[in-house]
C-alpha positions as a Markdown table, in Angstrom:
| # | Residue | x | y | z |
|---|---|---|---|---|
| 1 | Unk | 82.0 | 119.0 | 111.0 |
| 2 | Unk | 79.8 | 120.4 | 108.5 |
| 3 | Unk | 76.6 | 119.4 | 110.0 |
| 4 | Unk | 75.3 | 116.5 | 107.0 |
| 5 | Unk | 73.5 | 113.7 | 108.6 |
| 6 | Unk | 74.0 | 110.1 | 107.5 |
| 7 | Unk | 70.6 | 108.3 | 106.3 |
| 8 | Unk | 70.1 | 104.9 | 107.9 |
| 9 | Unk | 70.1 | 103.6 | 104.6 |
| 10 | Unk | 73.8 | 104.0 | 104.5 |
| 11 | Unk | 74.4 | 102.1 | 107.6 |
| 12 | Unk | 72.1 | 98.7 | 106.1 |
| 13 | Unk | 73.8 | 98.8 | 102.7 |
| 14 | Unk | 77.2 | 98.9 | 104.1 |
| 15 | Unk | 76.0 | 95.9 | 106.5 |
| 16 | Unk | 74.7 | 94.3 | 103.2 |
| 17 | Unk | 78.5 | 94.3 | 101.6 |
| 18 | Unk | 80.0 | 93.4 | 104.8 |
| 19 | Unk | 78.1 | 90.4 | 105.9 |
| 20 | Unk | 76.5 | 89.3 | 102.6 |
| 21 | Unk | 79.1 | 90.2 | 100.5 |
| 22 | Unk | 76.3 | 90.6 | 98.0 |
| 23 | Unk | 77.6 | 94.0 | 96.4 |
| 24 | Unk | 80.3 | 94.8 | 94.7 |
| 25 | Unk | 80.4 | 98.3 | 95.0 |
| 26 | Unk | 78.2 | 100.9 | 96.6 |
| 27 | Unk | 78.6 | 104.9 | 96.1 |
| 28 | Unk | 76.9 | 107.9 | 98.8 |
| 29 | Unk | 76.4 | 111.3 | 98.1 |
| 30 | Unk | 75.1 | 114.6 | 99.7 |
| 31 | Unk | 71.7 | 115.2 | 99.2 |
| 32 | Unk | 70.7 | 118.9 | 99.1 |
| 33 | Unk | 73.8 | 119.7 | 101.2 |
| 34 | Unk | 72.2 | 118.1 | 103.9 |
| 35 | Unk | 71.8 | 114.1 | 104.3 |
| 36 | Unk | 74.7 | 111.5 | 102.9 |
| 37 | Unk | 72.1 | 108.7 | 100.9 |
| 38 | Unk | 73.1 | 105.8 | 98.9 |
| 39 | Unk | 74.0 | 106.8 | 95.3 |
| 40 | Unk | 73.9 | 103.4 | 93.4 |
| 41 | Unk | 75.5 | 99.8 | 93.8 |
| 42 | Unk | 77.0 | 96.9 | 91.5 |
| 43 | Unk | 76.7 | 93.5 | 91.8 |
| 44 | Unk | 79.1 | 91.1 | 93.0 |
| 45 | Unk | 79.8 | 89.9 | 88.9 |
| 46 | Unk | 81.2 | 93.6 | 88.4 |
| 47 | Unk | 84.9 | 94.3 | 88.9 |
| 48 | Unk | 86.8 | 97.5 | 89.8 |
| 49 | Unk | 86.3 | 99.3 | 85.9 |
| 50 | Unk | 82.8 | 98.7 | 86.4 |
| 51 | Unk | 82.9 | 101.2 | 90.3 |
| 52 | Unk | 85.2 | 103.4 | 88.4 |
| 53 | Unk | 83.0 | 104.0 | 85.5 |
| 54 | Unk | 80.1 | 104.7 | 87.6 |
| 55 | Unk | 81.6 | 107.7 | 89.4 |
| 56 | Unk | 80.4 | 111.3 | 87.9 |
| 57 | Unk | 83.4 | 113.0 | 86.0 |
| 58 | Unk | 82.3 | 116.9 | 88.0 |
| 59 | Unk | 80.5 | 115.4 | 91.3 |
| 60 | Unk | 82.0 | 113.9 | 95.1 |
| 61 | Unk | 81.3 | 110.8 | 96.2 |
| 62 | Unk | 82.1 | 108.4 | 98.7 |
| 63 | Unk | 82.2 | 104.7 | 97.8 |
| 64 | Unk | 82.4 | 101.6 | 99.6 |
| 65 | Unk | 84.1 | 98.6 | 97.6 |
| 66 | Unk | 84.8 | 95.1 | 98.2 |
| 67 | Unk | 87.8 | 94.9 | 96.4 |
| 68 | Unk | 89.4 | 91.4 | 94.7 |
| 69 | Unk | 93.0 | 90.9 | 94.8 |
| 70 | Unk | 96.1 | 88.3 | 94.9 |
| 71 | Unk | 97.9 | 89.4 | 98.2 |
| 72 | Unk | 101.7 | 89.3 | 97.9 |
| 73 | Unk | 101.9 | 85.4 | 98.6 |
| 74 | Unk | 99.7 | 85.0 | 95.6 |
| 75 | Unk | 96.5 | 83.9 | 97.9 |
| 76 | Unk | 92.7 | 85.2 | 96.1 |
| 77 | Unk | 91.5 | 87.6 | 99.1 |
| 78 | Unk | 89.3 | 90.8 | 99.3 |
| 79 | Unk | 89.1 | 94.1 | 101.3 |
| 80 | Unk | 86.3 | 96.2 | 102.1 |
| 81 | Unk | 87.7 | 99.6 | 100.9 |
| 82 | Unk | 86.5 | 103.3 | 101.7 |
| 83 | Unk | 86.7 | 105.5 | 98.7 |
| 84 | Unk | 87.0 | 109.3 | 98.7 |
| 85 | Unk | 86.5 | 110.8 | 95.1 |
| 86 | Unk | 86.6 | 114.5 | 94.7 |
| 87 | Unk | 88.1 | 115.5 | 90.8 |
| 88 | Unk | 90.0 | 118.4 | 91.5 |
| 89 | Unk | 89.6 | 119.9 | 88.1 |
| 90 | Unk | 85.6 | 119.7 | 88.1 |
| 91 | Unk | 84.3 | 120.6 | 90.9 |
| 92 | Unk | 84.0 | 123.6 | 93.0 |
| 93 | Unk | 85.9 | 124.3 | 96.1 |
| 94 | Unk | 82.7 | 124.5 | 97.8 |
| 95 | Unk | 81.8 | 120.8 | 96.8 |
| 96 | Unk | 84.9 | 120.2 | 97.9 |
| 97 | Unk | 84.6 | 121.4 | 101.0 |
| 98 | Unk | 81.6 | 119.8 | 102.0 |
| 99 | Unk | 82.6 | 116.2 | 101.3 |
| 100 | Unk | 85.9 | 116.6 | 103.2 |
| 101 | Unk | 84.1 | 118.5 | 106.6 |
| 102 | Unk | 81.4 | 115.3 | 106.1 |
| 103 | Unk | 83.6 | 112.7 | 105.4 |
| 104 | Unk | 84.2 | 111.4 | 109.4 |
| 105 | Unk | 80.5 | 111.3 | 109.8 |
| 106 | Unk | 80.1 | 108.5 | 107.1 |
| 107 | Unk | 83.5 | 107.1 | 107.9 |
| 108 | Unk | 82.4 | 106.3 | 112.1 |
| 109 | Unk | 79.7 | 104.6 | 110.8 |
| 110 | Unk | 81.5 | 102.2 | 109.0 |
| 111 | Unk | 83.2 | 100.2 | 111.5 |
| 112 | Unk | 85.6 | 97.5 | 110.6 |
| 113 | Unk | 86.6 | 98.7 | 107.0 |
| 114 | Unk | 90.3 | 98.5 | 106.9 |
| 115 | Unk | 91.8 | 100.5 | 103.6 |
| 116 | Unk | 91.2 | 103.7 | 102.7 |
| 117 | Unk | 91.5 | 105.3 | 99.1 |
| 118 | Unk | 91.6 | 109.3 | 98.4 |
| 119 | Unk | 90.8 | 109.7 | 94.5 |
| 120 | Unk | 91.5 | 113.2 | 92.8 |
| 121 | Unk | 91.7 | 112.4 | 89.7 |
| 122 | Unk | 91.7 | 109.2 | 87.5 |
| 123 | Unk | 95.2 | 107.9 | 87.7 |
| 124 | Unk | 94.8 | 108.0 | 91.7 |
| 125 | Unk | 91.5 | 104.9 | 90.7 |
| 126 | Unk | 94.3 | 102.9 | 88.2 |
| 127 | Unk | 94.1 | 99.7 | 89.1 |
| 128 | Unk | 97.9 | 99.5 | 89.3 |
| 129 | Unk | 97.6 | 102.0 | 91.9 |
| 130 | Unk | 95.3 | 100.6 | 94.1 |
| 131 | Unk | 97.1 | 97.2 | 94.0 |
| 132 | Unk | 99.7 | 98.6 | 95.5 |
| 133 | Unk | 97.5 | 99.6 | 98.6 |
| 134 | Unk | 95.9 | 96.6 | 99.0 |
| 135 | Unk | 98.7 | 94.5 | 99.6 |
| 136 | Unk | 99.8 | 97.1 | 101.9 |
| 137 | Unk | 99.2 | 95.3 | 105.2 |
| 138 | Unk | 97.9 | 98.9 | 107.1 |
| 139 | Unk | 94.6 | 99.7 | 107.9 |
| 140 | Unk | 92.6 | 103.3 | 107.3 |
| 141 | Unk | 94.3 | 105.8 | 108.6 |
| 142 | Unk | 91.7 | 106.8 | 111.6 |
| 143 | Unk | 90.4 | 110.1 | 111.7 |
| 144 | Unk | 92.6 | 112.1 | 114.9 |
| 145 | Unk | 92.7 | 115.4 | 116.3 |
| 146 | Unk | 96.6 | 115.7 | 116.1 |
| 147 | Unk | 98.0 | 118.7 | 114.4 |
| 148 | Unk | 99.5 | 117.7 | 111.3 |
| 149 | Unk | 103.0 | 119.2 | 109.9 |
| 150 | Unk | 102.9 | 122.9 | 110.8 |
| 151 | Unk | 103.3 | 123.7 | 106.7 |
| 152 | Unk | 100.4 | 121.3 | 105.8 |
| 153 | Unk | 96.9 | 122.3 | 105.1 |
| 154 | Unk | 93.5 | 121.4 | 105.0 |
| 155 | Unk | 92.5 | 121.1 | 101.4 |
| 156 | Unk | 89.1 | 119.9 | 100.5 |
| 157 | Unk | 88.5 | 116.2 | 100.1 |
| 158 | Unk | 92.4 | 115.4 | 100.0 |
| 159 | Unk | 92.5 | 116.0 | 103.9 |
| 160 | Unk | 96.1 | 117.2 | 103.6 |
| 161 | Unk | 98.5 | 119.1 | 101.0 |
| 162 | Unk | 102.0 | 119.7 | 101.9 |
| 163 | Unk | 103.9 | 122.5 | 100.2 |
| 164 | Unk | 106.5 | 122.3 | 98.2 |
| 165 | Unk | 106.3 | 118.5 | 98.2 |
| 166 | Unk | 103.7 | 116.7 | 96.3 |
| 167 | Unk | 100.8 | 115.6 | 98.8 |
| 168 | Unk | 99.8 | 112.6 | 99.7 |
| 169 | Unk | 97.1 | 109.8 | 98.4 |
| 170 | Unk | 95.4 | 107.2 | 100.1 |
| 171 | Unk | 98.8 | 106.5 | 102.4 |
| 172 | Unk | 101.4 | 106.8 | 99.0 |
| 173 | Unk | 103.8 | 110.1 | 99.2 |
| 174 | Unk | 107.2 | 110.9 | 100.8 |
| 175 | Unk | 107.8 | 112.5 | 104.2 |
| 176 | Unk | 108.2 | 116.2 | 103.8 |
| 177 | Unk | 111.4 | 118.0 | 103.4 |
| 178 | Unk | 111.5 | 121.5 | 105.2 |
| 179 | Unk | 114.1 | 124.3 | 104.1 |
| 180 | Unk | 114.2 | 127.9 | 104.8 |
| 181 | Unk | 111.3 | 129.9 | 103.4 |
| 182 | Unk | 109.0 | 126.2 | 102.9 |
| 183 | Unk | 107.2 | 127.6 | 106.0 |
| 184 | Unk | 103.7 | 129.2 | 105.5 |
| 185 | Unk | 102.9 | 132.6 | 106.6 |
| 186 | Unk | 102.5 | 133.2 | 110.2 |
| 187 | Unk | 105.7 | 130.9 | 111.1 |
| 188 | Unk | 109.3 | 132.3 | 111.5 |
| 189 | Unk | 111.6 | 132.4 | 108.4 |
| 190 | Unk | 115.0 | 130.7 | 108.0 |
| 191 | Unk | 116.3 | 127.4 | 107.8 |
| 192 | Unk | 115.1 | 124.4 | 109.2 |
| 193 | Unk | 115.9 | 123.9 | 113.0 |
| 194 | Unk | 118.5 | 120.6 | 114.5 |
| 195 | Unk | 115.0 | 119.6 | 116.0 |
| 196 | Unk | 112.9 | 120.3 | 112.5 |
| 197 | Unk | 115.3 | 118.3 | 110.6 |
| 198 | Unk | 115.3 | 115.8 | 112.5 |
| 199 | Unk | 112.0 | 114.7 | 112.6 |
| 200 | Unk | 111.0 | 115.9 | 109.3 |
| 201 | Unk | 113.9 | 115.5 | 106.6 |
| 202 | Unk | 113.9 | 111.8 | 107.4 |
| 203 | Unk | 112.3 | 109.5 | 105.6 |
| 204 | Unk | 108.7 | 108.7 | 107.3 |
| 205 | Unk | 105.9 | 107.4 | 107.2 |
| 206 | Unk | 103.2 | 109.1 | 104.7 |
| 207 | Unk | 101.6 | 112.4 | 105.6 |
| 208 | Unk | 98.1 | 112.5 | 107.2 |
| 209 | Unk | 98.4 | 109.2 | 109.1 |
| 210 | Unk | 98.5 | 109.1 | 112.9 |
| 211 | Unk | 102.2 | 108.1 | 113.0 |
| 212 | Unk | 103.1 | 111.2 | 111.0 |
| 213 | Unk | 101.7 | 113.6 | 113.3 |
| 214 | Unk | 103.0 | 112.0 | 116.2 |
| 215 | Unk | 106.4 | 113.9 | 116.0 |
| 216 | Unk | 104.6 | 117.1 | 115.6 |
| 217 | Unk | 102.5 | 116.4 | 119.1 |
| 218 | Unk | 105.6 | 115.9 | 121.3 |
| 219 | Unk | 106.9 | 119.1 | 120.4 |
| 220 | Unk | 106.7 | 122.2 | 121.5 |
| 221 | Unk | 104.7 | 124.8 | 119.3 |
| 222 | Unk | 107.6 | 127.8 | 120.1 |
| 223 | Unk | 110.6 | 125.3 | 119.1 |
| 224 | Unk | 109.4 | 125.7 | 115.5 |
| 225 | Unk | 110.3 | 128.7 | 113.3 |
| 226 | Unk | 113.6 | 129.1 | 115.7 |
């Protein structure tokens, strides 16, 4: 935790979109590296363009959006949507940093928000792209203390980045594959264990989520790396 506050403001607006449905959009930010405060917001008449244009091309921010869709049966619905934006190539890794470490704080107090979206760049906010998570019937992925894959890192807003395969976004990505010498320093060399393999080279669900780390839990730290 990196010690940011959440203003009470936050907490009203995001009852505001929730029960009122009144807003389209809201965005937060960190105010002086200390306090997360409403940014701005966008009436119900604005679409999904109108959120995207509204978020700074070299700042973080987290959003909340009531987000309009036809679900896969065709039927008009909506989701309330937590947004992560953090533009990898125009901000610092210190900005970084400090809206990933504050990022549970706002999240706990938005209860009841089901979809999640992590934004690094512009095509991650294409519309065609977040279609395809809202008619993915999953909620957010909850924050947990489980250990993620023993090659994946923290890396700023994106929560997780798995080397050599591409990371994951907002629940899209492939399971990892692990071969000898994908392991990061300060794990044992050489191919990928029976064990490893198994629970790893299959196909999975995406990285980050509670169900991907759950493999990683029921194993024992000195079976890895052997």
């Amino acid at each position: 935790m990196s010690g940011v506050t959440v203003a009470s403001a936050c907490v009203d607006i995001f009852n505001q979109i929730k029960m009122k449905k009144d807003l389209r959009y809201v965005t937060f930010k960190i105010e002086d590296g200390k306090e997360i405060v409403v940014d701005c917001s966008g009436p119900p008449d604005e679409n999904w363009d109108d959120f995207v244009a509204k978020l700074p091309e070299d700042e973080p921010r987290y959003a909340l959006v009531d987000v309009p869709f036809d679900n896969k049966d065709g039927v008009p619905t909506s989701k309330l949507t937590f947004v992560a934006w953090s533009p990898d190539d125009r901000t610092t890794v210190k900005q970084r940093m400090v809206y990933a470490s504050s990022k549970k704080a706002i999240k706990d107090k938005f209860v009841g928000v089901m979809k999640e979206v992590q934004a690094n760049d512009m095509g991650d906010l294409a519309w065609e792209e977040i279609l395809k998570i809202m008619q993915v019937d999953r909620p957010m992925a909850r924050e947990t203390s489980r250990r993620p894959a023993p090659w994946c890192r923290d890396d700023g807003m994106l929560g997780l980045r798995c080397s050599p395969v591409r990371c994951w976004r907002a629940g899209q990505g492939d399971a990892p594959v692990l071969t000898g010498g994908d392991r990061p320093s300060g794990m044992s060399g050489g191919p990928a264990t029976a064990r490893e393999r198994d629970v790893y080279e299959r196909p999975g669900p995406p990285l980050g989520t509670a169900a991907c780390m759950e493999p990683y839990d029921n194993m024992a730290p000195s079976s890895l790396g052997k």
